[in-house]
Biopython code that builds the backbone (N, CA, C, O; Angstrom):
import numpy as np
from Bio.PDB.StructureBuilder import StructureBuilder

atoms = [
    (1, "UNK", "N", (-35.698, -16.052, 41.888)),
    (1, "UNK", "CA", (-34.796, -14.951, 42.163)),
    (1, "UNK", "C", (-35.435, -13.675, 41.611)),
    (1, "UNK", "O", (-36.214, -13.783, 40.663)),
    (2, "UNK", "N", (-35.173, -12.520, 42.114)),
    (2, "UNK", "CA", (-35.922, -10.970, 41.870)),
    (2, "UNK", "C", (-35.349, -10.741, 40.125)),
    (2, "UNK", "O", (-34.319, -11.161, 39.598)),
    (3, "UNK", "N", (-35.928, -10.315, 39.825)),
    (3, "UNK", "CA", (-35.716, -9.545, 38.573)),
    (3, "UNK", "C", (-35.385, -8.457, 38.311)),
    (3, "UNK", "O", (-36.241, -7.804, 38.908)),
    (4, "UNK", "N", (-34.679, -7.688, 37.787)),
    (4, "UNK", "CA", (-34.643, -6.087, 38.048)),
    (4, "UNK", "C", (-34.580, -5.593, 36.175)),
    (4, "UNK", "O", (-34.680, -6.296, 35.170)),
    (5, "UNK", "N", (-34.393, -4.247, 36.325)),
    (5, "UNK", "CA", (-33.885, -3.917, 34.911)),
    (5, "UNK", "C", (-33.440, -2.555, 35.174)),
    (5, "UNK", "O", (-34.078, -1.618, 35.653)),
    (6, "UNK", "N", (-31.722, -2.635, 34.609)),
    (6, "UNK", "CA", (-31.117, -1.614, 34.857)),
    (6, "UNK", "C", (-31.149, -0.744, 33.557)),
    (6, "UNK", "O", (-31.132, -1.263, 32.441)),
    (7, "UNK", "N", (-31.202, 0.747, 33.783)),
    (7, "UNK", "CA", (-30.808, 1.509, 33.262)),
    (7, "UNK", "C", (-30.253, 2.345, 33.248)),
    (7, "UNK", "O", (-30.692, 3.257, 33.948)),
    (8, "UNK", "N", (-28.614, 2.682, 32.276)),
    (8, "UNK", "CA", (-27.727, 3.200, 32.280)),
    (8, "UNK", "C", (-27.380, 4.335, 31.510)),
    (8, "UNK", "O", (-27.389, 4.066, 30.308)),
    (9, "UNK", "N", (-27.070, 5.533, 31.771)),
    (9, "UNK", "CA", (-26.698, 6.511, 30.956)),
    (9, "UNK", "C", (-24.878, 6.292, 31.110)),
    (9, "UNK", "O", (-24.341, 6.003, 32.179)),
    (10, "UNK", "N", (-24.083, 6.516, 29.720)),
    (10, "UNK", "CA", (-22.347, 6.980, 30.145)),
    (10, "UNK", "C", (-22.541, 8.030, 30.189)),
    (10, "UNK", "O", (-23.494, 8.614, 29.675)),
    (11, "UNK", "N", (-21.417, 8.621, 31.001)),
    (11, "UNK", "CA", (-20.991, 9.853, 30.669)),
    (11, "UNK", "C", (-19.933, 9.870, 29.766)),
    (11, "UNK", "O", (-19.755, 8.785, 29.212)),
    (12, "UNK", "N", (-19.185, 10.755, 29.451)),
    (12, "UNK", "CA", (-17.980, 11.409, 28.549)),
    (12, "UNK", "C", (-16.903, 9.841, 28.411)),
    (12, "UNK", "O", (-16.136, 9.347, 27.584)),
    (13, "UNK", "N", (-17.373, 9.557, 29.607)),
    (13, "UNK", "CA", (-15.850, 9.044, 29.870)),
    (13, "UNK", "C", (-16.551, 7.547, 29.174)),
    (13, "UNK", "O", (-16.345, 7.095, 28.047)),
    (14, "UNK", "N", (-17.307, 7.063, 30.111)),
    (14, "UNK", "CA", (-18.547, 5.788, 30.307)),
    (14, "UNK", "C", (-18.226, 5.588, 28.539)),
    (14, "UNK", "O", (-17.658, 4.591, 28.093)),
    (15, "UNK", "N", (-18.643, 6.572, 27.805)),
    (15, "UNK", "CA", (-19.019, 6.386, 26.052)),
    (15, "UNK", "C", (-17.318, 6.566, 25.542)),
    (15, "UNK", "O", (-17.044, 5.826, 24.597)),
    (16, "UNK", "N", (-16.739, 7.003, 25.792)),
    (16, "UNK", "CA", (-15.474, 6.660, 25.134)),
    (16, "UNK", "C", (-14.561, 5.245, 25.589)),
    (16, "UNK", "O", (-13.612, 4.673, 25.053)),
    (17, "UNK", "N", (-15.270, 5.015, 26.727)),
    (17, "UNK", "CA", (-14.884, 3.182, 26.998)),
    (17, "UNK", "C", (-14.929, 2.261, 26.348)),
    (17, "UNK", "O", (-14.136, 1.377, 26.023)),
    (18, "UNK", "N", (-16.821, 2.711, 25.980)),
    (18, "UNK", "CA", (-17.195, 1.688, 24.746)),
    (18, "UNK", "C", (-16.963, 1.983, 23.488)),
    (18, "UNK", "O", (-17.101, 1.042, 22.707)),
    (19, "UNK", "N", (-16.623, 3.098, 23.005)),
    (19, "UNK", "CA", (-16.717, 3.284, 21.566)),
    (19, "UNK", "C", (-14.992, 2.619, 21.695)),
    (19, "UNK", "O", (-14.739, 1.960, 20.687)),
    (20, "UNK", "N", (-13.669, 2.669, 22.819)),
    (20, "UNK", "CA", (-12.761, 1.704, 22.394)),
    (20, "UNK", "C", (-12.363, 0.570, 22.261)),
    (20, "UNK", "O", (-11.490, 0.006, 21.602)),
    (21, "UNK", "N", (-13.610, 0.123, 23.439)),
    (21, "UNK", "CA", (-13.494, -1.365, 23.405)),
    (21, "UNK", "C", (-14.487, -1.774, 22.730)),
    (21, "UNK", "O", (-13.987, -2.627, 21.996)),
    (22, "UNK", "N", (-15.519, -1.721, 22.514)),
    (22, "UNK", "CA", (-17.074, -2.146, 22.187)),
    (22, "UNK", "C", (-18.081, -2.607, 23.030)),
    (22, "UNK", "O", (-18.053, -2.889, 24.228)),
    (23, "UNK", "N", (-19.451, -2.653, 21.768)),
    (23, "UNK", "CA", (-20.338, -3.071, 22.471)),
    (23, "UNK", "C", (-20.401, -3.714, 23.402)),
    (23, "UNK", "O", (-20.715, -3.342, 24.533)),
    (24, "UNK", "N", (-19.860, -5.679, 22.748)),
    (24, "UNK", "CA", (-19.939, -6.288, 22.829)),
    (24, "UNK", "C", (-19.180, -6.676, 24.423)),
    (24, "UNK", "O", (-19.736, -7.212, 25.382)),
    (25, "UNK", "N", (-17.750, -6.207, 24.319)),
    (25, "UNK", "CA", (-16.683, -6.022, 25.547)),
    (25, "UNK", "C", (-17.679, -5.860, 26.934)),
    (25, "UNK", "O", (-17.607, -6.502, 27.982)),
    (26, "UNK", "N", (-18.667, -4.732, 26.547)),
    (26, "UNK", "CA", (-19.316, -3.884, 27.409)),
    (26, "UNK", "C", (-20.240, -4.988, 28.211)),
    (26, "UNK", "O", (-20.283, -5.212, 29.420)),
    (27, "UNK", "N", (-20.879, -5.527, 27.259)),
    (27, "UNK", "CA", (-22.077, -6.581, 27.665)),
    (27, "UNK", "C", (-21.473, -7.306, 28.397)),
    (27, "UNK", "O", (-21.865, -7.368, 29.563)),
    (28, "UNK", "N", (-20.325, -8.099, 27.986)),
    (28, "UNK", "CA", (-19.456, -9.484, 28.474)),
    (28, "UNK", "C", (-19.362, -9.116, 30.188)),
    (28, "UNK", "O", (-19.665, -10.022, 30.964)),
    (29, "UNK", "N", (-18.777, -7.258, 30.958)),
    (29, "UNK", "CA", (-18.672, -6.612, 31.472)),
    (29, "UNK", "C", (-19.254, -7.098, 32.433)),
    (29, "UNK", "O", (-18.852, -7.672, 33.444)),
    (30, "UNK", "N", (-20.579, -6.741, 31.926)),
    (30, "UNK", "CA", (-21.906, -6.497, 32.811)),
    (30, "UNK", "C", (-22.114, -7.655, 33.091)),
    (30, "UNK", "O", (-22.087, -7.923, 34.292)),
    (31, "UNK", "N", (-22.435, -8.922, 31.980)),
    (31, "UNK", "CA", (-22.330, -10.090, 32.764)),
    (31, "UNK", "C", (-21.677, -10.604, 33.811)),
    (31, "UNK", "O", (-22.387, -10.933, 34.761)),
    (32, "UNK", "N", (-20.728, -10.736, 33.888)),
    (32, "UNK", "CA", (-19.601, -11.296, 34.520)),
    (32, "UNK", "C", (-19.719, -9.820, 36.317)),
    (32, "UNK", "O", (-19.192, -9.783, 37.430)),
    (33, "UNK", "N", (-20.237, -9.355, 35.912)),
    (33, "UNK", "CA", (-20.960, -8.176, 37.151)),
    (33, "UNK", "C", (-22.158, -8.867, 37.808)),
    (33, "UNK", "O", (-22.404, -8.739, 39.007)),
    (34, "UNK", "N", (-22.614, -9.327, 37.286)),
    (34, "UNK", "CA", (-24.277, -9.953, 37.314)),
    (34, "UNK", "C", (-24.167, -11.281, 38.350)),
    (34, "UNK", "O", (-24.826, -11.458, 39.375)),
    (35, "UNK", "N", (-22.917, -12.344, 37.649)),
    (35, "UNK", "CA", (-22.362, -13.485, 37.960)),
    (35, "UNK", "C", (-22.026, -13.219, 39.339)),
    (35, "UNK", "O", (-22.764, -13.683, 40.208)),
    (36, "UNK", "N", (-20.606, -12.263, 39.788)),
    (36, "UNK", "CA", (-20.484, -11.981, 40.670)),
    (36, "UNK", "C", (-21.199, -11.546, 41.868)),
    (36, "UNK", "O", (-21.054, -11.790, 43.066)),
    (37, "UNK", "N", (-22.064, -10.788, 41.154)),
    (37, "UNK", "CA", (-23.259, -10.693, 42.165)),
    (37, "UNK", "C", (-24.258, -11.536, 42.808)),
    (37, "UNK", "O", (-25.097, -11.160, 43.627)),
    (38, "UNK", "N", (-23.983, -13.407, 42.087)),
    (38, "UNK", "CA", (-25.136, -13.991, 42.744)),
    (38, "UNK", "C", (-26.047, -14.301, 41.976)),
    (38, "UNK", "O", (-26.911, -15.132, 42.256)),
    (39, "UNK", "N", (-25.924, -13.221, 40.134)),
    (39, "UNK", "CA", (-27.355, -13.527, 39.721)),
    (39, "UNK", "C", (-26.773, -13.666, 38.051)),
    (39, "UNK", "O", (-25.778, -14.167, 37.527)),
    (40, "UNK", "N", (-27.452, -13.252, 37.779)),
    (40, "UNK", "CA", (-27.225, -13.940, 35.756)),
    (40, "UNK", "C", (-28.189, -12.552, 35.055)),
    (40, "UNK", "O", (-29.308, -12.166, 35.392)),
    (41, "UNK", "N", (-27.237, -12.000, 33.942)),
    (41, "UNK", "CA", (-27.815, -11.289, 33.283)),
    (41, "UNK", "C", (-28.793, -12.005, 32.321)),
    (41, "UNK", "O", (-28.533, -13.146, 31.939)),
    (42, "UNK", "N", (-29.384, -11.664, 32.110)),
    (42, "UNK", "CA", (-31.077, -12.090, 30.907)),
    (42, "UNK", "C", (-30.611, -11.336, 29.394)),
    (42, "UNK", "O", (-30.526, -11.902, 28.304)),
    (43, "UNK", "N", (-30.388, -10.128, 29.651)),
    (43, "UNK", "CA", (-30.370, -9.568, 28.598)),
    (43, "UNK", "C", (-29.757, -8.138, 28.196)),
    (43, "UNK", "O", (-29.921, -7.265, 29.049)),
    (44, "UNK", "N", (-29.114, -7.790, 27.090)),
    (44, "UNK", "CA", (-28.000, -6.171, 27.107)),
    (44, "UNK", "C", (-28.864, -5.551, 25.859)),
    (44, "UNK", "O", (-29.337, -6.276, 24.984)),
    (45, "UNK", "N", (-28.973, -4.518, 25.872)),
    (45, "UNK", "CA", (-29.672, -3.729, 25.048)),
    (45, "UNK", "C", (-28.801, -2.063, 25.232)),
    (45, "UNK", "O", (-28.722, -1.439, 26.291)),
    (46, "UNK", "N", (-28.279, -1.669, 24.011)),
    (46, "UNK", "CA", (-28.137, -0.325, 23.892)),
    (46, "UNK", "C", (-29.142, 0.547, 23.007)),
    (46, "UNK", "O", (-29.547, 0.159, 21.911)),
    (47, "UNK", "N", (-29.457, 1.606, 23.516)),
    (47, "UNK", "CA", (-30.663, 2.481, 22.910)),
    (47, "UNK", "C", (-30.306, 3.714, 22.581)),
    (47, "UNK", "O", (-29.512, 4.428, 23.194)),
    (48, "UNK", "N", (-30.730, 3.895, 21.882)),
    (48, "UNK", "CA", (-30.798, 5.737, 21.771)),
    (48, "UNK", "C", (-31.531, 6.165, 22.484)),
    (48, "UNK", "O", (-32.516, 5.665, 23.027)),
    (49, "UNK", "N", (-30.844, 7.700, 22.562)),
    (49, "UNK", "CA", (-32.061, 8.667, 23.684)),
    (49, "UNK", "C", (-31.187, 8.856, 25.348)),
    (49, "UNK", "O", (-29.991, 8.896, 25.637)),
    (50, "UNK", "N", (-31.987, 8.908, 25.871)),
    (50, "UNK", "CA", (-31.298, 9.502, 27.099)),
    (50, "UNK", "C", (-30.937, 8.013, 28.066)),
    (50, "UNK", "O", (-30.300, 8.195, 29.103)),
    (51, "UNK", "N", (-31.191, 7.138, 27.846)),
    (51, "UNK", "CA", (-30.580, 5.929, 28.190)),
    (51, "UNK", "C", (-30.216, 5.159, 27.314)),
    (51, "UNK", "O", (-30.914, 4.580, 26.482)),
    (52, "UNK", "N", (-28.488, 5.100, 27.550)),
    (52, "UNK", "CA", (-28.008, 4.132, 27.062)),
    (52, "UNK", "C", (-27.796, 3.124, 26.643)),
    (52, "UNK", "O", (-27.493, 2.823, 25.489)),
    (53, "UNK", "N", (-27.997, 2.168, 27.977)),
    (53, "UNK", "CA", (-27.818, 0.786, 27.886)),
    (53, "UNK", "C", (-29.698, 0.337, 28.889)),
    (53, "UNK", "O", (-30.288, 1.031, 29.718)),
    (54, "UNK", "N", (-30.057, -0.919, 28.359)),
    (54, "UNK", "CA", (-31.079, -1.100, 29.023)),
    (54, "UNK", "C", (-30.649, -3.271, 29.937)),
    (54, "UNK", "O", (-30.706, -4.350, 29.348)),
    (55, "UNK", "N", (-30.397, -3.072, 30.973)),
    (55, "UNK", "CA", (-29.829, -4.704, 31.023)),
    (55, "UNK", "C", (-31.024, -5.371, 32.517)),
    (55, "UNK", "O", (-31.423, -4.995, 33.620)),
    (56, "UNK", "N", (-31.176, -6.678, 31.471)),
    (56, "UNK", "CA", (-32.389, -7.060, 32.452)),
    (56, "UNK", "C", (-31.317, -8.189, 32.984)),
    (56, "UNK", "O", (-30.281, -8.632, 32.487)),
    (57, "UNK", "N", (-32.054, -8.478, 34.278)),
    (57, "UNK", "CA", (-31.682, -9.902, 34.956)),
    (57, "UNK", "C", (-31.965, -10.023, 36.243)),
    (57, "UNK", "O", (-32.772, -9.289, 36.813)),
    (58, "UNK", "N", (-31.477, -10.737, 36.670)),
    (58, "UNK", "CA", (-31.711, -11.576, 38.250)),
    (58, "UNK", "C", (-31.054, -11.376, 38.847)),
    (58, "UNK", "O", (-30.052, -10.901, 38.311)),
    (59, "UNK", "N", (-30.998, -11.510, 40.175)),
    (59, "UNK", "CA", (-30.100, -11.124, 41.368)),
    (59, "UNK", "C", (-30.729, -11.304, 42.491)),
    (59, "UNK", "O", (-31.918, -11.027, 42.650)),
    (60, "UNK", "N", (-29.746, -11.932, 43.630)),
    (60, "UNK", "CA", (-30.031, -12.667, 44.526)),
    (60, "UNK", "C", (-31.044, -11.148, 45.477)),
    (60, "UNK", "O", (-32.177, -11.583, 45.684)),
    (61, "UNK", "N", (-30.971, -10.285, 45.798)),
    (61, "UNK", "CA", (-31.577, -9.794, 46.800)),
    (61, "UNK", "C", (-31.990, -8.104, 46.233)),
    (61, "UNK", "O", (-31.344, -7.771, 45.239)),
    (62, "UNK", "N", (-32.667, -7.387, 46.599)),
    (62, "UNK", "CA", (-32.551, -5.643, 46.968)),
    (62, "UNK", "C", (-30.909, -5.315, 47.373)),
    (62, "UNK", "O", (-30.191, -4.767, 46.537)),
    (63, "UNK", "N", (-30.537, -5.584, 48.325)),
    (63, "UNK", "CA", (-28.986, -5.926, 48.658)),
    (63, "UNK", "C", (-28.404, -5.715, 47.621)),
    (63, "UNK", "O", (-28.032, -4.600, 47.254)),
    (64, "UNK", "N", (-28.228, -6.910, 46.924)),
    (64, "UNK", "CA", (-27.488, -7.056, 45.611)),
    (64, "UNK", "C", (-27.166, -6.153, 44.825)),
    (64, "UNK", "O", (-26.089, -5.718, 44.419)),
    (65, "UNK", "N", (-29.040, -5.725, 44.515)),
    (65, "UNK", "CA", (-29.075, -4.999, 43.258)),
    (65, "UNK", "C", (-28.759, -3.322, 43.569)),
    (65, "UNK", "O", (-28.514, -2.522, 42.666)),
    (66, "UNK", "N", (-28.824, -2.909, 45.260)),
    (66, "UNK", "CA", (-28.271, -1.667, 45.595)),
    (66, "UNK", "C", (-27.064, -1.989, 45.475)),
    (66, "UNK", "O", (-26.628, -1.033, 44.834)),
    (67, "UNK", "N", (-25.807, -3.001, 45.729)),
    (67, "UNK", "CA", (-24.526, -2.978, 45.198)),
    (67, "UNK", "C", (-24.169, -2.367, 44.117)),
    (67, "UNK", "O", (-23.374, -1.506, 43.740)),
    (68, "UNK", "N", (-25.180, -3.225, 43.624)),
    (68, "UNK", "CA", (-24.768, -2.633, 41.513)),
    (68, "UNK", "C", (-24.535, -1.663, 41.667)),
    (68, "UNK", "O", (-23.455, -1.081, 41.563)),
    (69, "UNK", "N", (-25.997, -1.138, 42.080)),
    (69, "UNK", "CA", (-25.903, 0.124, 41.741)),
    (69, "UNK", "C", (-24.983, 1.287, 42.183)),
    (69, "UNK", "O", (-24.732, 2.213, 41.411)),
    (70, "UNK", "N", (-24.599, 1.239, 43.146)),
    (70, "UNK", "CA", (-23.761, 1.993, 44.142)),
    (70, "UNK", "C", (-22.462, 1.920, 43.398)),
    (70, "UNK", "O", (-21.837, 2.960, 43.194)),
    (71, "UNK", "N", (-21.805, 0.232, 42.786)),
    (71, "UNK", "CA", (-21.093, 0.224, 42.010)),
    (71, "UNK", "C", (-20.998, 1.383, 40.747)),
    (71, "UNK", "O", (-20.126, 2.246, 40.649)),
    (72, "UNK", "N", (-21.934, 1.196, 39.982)),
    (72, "UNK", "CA", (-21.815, 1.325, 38.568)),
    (72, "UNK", "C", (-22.044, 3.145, 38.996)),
    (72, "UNK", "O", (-21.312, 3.886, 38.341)),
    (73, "UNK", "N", (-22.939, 3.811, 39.971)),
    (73, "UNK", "CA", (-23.189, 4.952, 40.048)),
    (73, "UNK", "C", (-21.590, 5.491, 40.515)),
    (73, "UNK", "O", (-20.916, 5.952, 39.594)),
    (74, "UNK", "N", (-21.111, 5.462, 41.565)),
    (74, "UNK", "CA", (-19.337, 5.552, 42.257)),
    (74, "UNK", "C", (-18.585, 5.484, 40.763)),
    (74, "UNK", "O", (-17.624, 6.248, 40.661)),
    (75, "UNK", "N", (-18.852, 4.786, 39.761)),
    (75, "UNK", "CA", (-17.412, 4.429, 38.887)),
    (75, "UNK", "C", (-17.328, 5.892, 38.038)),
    (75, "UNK", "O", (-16.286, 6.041, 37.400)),
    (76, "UNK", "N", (-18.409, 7.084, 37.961)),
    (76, "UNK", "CA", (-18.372, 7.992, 36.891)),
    (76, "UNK", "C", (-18.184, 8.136, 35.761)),
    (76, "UNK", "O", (-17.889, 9.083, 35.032)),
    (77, "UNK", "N", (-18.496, 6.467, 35.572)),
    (77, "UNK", "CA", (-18.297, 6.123, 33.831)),
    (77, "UNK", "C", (-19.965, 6.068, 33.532)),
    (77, "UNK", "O", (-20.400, 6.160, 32.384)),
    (78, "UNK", "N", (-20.741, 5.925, 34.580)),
    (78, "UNK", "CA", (-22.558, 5.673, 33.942)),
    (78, "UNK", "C", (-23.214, 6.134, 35.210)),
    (78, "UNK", "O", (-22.586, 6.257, 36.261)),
    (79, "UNK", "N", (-24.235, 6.334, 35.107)),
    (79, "UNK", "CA", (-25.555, 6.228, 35.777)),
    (79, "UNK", "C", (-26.517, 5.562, 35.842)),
    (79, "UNK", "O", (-27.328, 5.409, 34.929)),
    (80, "UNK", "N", (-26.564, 5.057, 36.965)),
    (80, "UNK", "CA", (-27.939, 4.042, 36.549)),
    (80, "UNK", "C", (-29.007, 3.733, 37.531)),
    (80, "UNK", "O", (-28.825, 4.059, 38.704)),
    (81, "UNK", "N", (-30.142, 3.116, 37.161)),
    (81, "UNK", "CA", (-31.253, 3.591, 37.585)),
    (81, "UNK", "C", (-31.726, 1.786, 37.702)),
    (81, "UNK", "O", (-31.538, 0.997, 36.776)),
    (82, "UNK", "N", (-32.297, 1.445, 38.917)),
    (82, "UNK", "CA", (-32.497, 0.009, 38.947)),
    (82, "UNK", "C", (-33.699, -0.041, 38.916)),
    (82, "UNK", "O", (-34.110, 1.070, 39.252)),
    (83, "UNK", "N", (-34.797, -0.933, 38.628)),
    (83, "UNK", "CA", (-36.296, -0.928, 38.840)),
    (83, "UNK", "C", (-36.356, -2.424, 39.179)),
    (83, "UNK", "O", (-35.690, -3.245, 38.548)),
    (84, "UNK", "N", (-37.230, -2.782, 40.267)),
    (84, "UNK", "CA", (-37.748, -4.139, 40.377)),
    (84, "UNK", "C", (-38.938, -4.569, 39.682)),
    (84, "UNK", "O", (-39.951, -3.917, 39.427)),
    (85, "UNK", "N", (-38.588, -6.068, 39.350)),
    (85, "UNK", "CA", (-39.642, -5.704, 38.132)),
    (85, "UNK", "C", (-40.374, -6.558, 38.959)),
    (85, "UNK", "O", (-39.788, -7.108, 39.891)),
    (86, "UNK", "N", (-41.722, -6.783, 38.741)),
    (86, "UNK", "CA", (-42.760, -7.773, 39.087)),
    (86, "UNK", "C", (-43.367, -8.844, 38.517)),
    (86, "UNK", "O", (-43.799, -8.417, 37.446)),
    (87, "UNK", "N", (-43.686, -10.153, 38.636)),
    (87, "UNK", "CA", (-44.425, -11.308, 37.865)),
    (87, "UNK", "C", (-45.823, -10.457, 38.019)),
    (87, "UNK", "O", (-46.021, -9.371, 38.562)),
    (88, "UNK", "N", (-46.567, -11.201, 37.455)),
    (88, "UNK", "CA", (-47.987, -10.931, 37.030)),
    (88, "UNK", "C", (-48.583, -11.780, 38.093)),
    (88, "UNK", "O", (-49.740, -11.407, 38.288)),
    (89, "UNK", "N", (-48.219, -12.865, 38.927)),
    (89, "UNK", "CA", (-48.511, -13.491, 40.077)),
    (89, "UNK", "C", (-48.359, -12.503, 41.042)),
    (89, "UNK", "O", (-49.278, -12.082, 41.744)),
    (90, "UNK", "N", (-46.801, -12.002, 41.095)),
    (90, "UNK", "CA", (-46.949, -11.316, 42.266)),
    (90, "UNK", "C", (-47.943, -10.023, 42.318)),
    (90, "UNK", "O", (-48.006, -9.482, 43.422)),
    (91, "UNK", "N", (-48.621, -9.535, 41.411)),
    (91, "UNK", "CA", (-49.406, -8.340, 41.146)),
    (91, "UNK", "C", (-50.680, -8.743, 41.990)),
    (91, "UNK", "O", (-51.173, -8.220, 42.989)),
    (92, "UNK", "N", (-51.156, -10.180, 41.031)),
    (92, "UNK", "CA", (-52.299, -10.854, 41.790)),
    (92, "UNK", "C", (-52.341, -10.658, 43.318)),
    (92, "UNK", "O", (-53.266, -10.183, 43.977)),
    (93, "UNK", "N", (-51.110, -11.135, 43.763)),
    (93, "UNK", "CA", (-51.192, -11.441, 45.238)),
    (93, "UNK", "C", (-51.348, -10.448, 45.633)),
    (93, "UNK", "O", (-52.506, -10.200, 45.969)),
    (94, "UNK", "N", (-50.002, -9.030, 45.861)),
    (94, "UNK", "CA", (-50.661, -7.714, 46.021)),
    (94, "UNK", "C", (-52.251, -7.225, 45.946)),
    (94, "UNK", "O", (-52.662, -6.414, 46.776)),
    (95, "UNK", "N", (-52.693, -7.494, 45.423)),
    (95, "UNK", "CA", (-54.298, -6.963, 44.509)),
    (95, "UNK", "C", (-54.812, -7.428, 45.774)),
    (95, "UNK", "O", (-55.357, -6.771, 46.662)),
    (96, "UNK", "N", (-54.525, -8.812, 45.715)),
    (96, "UNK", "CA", (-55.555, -9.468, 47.090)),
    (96, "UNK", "C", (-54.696, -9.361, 48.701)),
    (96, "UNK", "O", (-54.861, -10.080, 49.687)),
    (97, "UNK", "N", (-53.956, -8.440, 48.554)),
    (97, "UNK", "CA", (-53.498, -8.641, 50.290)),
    (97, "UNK", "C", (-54.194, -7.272, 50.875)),
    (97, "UNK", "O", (-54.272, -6.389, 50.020)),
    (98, "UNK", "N", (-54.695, -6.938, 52.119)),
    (98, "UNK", "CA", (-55.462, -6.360, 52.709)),
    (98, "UNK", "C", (-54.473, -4.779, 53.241)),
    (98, "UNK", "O", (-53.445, -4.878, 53.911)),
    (99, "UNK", "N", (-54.972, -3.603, 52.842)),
    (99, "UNK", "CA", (-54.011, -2.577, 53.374)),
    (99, "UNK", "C", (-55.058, -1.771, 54.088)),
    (99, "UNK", "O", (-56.220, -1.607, 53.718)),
    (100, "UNK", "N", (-54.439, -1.259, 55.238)),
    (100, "UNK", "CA", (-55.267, 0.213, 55.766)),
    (100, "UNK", "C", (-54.338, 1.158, 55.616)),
    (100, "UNK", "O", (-53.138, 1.253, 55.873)),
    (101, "UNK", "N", (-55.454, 2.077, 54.973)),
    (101, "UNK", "CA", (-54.491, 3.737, 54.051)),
    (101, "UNK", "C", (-55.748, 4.442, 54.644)),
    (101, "UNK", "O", (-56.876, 3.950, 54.653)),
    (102, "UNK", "N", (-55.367, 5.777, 55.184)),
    (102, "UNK", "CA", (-55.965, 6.925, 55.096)),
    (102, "UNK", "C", (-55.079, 7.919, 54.050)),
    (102, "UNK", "O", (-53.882, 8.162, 53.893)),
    (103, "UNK", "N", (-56.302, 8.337, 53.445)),
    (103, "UNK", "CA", (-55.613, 9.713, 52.408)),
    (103, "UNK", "C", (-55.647, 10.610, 53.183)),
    (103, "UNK", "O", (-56.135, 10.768, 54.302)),
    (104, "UNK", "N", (-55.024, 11.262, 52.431)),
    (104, "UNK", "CA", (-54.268, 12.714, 52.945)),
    (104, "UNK", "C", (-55.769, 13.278, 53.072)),
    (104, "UNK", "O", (-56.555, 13.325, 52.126)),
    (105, "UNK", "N", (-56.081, 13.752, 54.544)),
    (105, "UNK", "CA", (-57.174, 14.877, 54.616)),
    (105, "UNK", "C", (-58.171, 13.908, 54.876)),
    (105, "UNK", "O", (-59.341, 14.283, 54.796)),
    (106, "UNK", "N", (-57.939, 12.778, 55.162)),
    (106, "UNK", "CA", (-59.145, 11.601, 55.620)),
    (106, "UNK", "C", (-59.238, 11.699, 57.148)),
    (106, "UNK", "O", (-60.020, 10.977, 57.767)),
]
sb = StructureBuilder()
sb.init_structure("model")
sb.init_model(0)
sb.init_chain("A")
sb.init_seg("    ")
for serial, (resi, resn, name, xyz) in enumerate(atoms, 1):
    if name == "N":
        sb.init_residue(resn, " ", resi, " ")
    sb.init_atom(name, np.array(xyz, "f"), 0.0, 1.0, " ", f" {name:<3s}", serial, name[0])
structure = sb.get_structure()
């Protein structure tokens, strides 16, 4: 299954959710988001700095993981930012699959 890793900023609202319910509430959240979606969270991380929350996991498709996002971006409690992550196999394979590119001005 794809891997992704989300990252979330709250806004005003997003951070006074968690500071009433908690961290922890928050994570449980996201799991049970993850579940629904088909896939299983890996892991919840809150950070300092300009992202909030950092949450890795799985999910059945691109599909999926544009749900989330569309979700969690629509609710105006966070922002968030999805990245697909890659195996080190799949890099390999890339490396070795054949592309024709002209650059710009070629």
């Amino acid at each position: 299954m794809p891997k992704y890793l989300v990252q979330a900023s709250y806004t005003t609202e997003g951070a006074k959710g968690v500071a009433s319910k908690g961290g922890s509430a928050r994570r449980d959240a996201v799991a049970k988001m993850y579940e629904a979606s088909g896939g299983k969270m890996e892991a919840f991380y809150f950070a300092f700095g300009d992202v909030d929350a950092y949450v890795f996991g799985e999910l059945p498709s691109n599909e999926a993981a544009t749900a989330l996002s569309l979700a969690v971006n629509s609710s105006g409690a966070a922002n968030c930012t999805v990245v697909a992550l890659l195996t080190p196999e799949e890099v390999d394979a890339a490396a070795q699959a054949a592309v024709q590119y002209t650059p710009p001005g070629g």
